[in-house]
Biopython code that builds the backbone (N, CA, C, O; Angstrom):
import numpy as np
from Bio.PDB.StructureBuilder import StructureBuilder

atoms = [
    (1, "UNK", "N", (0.825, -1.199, 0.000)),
    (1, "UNK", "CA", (0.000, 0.000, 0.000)),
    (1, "UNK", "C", (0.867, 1.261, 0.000)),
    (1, "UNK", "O", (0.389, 2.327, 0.386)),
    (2, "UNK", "N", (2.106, 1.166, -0.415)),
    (2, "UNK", "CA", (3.093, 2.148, -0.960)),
    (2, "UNK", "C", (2.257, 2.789, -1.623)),
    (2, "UNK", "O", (1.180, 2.306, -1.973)),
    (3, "UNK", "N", (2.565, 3.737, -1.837)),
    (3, "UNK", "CA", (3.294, 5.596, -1.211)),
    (3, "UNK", "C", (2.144, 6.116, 0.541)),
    (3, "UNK", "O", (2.362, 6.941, 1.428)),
    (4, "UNK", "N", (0.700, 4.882, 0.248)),
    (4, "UNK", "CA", (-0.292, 5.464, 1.520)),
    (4, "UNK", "C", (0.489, 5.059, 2.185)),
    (4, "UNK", "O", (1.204, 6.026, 2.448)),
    (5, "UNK", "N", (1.018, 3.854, 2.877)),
    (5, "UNK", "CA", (1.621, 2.940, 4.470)),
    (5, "UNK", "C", (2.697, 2.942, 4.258)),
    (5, "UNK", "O", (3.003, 2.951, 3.065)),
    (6, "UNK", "N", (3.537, 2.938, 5.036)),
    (6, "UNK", "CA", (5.064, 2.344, 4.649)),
    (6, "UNK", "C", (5.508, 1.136, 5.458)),
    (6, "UNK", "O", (4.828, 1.006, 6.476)),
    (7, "UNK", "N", (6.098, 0.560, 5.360)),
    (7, "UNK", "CA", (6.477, -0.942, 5.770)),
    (7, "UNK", "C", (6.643, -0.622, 7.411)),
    (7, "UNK", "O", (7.036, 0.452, 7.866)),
    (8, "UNK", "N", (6.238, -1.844, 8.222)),
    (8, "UNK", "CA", (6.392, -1.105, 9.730)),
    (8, "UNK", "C", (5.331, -0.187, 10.659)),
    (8, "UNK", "O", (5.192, -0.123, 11.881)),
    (9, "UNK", "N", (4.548, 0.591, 9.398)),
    (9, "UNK", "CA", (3.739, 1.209, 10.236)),
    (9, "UNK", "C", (3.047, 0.969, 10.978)),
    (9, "UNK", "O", (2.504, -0.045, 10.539)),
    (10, "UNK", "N", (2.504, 1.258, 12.153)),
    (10, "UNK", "CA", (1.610, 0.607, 13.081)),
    (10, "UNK", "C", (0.235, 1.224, 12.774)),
    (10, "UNK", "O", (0.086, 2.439, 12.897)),
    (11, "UNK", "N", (-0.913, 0.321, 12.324)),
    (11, "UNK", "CA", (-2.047, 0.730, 11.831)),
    (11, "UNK", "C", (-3.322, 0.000, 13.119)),
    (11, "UNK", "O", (-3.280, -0.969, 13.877)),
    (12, "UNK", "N", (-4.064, 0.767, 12.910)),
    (12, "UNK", "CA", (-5.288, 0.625, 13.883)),
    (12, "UNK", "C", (-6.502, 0.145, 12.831)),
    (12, "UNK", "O", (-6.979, 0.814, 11.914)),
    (13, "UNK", "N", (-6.807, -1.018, 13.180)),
    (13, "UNK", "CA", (-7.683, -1.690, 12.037)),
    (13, "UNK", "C", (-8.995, -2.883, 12.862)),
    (13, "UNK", "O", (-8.658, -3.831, 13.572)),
    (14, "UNK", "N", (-9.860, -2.668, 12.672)),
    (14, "UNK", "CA", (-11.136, -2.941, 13.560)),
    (14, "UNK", "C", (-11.717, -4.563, 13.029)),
    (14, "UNK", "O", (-11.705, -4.502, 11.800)),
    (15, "UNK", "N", (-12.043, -5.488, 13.315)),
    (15, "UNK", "CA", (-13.254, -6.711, 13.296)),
    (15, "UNK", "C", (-14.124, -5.895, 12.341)),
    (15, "UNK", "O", (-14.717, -4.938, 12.838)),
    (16, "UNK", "N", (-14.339, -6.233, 10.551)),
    (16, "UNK", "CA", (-15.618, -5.797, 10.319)),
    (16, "UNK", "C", (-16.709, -5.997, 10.734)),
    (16, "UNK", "O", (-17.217, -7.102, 10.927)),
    (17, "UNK", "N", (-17.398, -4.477, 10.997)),
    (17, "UNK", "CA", (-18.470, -4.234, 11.568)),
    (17, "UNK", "C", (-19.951, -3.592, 10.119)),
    (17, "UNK", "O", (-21.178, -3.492, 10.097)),
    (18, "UNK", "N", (-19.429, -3.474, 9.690)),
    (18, "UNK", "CA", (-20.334, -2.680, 8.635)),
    (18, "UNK", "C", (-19.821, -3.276, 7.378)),
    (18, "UNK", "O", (-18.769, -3.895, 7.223)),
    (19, "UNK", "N", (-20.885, -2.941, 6.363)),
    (19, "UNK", "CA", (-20.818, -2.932, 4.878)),
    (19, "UNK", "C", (-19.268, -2.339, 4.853)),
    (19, "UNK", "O", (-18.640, -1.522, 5.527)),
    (20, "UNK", "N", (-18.987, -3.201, 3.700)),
    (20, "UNK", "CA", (-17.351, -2.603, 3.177)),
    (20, "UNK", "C", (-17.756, -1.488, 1.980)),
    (20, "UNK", "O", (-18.647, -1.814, 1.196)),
    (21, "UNK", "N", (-17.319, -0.605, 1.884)),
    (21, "UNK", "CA", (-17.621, 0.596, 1.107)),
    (21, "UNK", "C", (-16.473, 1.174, 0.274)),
    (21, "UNK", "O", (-15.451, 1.531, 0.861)),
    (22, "UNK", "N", (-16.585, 1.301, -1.199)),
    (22, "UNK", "CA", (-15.139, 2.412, -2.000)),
    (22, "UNK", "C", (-14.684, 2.978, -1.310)),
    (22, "UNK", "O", (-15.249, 3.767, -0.552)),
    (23, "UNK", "N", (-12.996, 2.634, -1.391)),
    (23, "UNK", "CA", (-12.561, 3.713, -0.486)),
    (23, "UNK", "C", (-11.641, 2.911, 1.002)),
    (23, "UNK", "O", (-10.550, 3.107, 1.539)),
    (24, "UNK", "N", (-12.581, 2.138, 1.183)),
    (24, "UNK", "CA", (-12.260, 1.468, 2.613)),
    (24, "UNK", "C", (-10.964, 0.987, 2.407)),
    (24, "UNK", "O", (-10.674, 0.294, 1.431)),
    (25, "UNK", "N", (-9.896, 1.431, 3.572)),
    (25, "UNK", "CA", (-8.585, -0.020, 3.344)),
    (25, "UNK", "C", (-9.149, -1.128, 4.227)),
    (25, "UNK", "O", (-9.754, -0.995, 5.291)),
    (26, "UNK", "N", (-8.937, -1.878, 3.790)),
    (26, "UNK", "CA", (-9.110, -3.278, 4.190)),
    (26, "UNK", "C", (-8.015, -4.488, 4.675)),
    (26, "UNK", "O", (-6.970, -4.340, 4.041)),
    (27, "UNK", "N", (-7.950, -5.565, 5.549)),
    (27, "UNK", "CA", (-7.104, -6.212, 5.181)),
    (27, "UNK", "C", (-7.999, -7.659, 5.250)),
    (27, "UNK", "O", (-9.108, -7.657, 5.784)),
    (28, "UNK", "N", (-7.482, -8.749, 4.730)),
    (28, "UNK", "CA", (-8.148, -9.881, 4.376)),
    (28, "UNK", "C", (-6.651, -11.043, 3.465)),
    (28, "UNK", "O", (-5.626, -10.882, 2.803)),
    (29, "UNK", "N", (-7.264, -11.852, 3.889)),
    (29, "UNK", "CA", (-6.101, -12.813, 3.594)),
    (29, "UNK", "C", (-6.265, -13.131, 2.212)),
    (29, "UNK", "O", (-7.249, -13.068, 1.475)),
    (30, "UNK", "N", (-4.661, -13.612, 1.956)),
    (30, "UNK", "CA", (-4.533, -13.585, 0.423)),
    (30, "UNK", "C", (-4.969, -14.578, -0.224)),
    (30, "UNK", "O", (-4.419, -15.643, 0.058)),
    (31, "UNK", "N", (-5.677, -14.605, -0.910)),
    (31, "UNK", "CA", (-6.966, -15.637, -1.541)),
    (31, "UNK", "C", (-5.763, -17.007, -2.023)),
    (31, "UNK", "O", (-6.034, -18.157, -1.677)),
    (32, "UNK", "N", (-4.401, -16.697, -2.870)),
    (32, "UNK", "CA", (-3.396, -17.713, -3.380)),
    (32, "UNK", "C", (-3.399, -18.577, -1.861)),
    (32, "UNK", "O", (-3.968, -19.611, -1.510)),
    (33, "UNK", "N", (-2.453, -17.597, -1.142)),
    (33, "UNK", "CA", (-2.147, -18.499, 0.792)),
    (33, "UNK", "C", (-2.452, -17.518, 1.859)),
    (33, "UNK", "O", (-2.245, -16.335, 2.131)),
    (34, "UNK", "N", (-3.097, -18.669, 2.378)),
    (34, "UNK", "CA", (-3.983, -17.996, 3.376)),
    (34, "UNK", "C", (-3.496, -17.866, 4.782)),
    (34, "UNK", "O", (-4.211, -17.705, 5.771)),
    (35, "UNK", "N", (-2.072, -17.962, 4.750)),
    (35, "UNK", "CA", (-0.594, -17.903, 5.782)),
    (35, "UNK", "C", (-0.813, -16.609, 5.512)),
    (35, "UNK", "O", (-0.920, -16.049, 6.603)),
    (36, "UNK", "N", (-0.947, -15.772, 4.573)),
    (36, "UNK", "CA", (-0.091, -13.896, 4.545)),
    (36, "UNK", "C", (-1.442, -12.990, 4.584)),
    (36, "UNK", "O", (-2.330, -13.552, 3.942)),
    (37, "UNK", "N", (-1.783, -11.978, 5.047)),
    (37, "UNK", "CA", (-2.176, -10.977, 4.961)),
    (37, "UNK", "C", (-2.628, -10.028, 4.281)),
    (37, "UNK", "O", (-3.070, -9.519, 5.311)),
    (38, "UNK", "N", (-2.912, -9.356, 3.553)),
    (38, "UNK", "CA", (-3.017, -8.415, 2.258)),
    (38, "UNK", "C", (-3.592, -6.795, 2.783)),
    (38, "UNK", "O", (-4.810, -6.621, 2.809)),
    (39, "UNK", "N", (-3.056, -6.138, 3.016)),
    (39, "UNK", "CA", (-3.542, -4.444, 3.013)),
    (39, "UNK", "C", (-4.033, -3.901, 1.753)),
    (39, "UNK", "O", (-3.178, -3.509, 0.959)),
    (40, "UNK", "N", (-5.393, -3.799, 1.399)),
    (40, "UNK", "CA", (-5.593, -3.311, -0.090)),
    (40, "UNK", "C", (-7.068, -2.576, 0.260)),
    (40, "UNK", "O", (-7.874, -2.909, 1.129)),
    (41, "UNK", "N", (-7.161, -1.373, -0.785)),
    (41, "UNK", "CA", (-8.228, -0.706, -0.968)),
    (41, "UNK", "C", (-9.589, -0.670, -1.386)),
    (41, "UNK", "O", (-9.661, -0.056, -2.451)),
    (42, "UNK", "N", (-10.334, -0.940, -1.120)),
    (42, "UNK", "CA", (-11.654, -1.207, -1.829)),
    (42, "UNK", "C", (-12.093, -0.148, -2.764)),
    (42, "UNK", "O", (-12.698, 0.817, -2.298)),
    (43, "UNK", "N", (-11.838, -0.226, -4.111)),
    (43, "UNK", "CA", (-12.188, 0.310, -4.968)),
    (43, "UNK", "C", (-13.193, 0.313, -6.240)),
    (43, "UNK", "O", (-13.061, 0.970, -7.273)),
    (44, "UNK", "N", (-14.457, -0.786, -5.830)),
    (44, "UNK", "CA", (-15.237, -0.658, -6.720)),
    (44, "UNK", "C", (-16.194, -2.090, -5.500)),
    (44, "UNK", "O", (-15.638, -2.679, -4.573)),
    (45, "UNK", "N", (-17.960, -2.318, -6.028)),
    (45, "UNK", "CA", (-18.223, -3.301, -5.367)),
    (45, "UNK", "C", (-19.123, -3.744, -6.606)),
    (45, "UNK", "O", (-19.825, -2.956, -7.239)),
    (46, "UNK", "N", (-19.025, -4.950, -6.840)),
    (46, "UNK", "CA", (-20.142, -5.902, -7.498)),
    (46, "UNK", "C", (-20.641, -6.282, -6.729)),
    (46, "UNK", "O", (-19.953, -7.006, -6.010)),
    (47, "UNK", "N", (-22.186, -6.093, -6.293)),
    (47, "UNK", "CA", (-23.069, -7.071, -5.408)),
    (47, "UNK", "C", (-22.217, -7.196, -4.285)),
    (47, "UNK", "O", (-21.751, -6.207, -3.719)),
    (48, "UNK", "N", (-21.918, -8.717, -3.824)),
    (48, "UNK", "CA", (-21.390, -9.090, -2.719)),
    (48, "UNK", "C", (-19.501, -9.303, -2.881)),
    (48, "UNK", "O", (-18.704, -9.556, -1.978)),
    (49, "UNK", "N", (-19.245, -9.100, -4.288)),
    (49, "UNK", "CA", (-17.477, -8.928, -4.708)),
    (49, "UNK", "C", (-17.304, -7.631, -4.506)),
    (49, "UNK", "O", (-17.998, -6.631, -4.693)),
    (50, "UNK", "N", (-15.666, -7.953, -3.861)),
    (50, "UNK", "CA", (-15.061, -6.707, -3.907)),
    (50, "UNK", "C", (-14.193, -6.596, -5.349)),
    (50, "UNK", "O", (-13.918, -7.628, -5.960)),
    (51, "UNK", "N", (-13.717, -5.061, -5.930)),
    (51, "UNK", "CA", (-12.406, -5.124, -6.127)),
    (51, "UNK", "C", (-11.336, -4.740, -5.412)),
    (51, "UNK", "O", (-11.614, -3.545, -5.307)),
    (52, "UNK", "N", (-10.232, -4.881, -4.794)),
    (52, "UNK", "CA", (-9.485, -4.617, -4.169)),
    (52, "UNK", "C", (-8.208, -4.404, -5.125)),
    (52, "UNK", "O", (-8.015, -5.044, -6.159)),
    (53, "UNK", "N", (-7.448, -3.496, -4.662)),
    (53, "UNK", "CA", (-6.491, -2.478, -5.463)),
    (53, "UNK", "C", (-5.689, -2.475, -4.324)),
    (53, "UNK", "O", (-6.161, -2.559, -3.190)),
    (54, "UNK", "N", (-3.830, -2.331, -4.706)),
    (54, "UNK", "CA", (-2.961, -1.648, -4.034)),
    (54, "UNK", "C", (-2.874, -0.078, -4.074)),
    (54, "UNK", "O", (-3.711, 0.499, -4.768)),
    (55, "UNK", "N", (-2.152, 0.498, -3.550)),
    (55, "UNK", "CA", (-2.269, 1.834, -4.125)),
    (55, "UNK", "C", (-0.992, 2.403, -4.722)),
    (55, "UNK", "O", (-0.871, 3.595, -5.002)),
    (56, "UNK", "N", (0.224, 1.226, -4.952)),
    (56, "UNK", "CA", (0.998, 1.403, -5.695)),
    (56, "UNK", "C", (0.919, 0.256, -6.803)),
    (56, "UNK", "O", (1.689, -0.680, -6.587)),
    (57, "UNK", "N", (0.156, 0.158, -7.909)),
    (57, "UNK", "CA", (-0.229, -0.304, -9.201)),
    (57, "UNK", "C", (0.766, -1.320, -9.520)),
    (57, "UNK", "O", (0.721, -2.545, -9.409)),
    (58, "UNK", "N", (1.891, -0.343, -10.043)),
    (58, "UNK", "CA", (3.026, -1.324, -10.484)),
    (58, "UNK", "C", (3.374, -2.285, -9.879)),
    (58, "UNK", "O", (3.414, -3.348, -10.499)),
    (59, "UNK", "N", (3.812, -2.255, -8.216)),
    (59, "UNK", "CA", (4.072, -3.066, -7.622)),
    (59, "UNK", "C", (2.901, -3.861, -6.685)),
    (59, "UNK", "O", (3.340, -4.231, -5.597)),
    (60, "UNK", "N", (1.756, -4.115, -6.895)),
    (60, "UNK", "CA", (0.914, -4.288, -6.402)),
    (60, "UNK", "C", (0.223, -5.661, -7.026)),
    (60, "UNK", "O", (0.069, -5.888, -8.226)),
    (61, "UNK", "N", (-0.250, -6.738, -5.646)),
    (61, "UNK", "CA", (-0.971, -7.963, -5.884)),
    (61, "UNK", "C", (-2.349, -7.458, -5.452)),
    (61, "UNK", "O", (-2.719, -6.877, -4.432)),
    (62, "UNK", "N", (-2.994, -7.867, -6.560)),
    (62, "UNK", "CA", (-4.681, -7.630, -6.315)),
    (62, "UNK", "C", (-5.348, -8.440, -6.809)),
    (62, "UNK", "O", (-5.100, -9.619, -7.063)),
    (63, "UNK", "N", (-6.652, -7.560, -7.047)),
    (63, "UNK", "CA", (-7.928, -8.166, -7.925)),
    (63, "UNK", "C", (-7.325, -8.307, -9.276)),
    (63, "UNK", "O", (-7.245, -9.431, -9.772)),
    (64, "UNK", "N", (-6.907, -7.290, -9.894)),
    (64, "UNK", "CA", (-6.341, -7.516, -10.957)),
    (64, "UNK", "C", (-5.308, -9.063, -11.515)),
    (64, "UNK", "O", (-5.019, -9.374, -12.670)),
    (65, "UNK", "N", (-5.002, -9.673, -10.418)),
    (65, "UNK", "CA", (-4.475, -10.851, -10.461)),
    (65, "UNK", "C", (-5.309, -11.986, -9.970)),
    (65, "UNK", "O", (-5.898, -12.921, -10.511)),
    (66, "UNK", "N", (-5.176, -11.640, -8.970)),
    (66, "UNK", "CA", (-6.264, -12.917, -8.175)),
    (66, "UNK", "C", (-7.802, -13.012, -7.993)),
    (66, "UNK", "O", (-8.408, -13.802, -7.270)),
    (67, "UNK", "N", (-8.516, -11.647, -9.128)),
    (67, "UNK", "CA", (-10.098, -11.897, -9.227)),
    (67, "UNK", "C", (-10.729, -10.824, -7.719)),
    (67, "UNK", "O", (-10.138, -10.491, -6.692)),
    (68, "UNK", "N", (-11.965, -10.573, -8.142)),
    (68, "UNK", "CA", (-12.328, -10.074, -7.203)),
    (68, "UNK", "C", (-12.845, -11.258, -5.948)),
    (68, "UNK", "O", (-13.027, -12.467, -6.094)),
    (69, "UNK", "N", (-13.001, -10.382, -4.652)),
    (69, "UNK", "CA", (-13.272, -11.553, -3.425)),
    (69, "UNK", "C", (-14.432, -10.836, -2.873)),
    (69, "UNK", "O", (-14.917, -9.721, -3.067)),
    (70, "UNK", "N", (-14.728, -11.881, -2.091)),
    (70, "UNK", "CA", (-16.136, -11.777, -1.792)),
    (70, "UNK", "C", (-16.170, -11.234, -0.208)),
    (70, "UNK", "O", (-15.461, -11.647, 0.710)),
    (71, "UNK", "N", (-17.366, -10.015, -0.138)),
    (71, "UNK", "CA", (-17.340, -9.246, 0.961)),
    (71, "UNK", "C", (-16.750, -9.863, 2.636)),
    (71, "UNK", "O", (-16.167, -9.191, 3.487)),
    (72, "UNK", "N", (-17.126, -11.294, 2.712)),
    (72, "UNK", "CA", (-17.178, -11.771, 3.611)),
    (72, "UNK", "C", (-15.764, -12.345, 3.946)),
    (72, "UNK", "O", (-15.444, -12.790, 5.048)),
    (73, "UNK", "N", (-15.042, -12.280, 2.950)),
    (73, "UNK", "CA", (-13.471, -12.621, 3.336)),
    (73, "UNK", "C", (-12.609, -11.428, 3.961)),
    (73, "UNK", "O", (-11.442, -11.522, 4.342)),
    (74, "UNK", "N", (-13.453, -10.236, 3.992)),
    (74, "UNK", "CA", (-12.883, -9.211, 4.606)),
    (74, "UNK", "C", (-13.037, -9.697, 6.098)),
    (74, "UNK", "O", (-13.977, -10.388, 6.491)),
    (75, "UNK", "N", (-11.943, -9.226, 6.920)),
    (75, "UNK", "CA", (-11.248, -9.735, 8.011)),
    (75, "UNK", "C", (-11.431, -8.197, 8.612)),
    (75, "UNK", "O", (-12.283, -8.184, 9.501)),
    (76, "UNK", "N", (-11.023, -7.300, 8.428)),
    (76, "UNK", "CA", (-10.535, -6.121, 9.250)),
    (76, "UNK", "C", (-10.899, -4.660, 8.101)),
    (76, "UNK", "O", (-10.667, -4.453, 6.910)),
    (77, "UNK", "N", (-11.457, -4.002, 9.016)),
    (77, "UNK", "CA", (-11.297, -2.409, 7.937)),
    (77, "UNK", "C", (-10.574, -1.267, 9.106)),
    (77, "UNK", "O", (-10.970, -0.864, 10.199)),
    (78, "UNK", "N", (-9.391, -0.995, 8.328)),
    (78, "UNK", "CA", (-8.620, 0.064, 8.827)),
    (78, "UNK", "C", (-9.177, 1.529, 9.285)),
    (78, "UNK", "O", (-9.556, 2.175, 8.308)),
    (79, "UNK", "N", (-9.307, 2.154, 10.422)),
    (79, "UNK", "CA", (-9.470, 3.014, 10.544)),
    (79, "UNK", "C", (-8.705, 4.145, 9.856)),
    (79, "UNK", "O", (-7.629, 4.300, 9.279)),
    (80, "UNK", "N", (-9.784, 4.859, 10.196)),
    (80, "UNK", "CA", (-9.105, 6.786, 9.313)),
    (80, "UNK", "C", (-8.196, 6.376, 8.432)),
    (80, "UNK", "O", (-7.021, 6.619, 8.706)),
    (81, "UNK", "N", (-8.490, 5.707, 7.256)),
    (81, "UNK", "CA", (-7.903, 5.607, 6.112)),
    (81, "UNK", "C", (-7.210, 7.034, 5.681)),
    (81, "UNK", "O", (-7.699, 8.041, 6.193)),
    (82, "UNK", "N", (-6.105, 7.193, 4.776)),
    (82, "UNK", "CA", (-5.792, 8.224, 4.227)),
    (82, "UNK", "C", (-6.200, 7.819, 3.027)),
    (82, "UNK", "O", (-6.541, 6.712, 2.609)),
    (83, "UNK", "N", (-6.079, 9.374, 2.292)),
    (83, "UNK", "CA", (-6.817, 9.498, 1.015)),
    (83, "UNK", "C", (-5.729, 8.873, -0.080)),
    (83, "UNK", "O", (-4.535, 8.652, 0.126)),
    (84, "UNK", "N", (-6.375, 8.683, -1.124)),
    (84, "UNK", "CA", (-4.908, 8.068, -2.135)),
    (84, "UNK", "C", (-3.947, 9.165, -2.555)),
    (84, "UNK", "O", (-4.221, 10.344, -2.779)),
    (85, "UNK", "N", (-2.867, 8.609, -2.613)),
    (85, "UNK", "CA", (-1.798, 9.786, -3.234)),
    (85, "UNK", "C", (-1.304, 10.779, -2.737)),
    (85, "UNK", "O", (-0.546, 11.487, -3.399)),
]
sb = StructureBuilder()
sb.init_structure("model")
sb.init_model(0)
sb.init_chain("A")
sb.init_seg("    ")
for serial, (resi, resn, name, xyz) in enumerate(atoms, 1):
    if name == "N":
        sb.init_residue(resn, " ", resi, " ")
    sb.init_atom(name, np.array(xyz, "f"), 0.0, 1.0, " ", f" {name:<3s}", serial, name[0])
structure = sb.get_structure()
């Protein structure tokens, strides 16, 4: 989530409680292995799929690779997100 987080940061991130919404960072495990973690943005919703986005593109594992996931695999939504960029 380069250039928003930087490696290390200590983030405050809640038990979803609510609808996941554009916009939201999220974290949710990585659909390939479900050992690692994933910090990614919610940037679009089909029905009950997310898309999830890094916010550094180039270097970034997402939807764009691994398909969109479904609302309920969301694990955690990060508080007071910062804005992109």
């Amino acid at each position: 989530m380069s250039p928003t987080y930087v490696p290390d940061e200590r983030l405050t991130a809640l038990r979803r409680w609510r609808p996941i919404r554009p916009d939201d960072v999220v974290v949710v495990r990585d659909p390939r292995d479900s050992s690692r973690w994933l910090l990614k943005r919610c940037v679009a919703k089909s029905g009950s799929r997310l898309d999830l986005r890094g916010d550094n593109a180039a270097a970034s594992t997402d939807s764009r690779e691994f398909g969109l996931v479904a609302s309920r695999e969301v694990a955690y939504i990060v508080m007071d997100p910062r804005p992109r960029g």
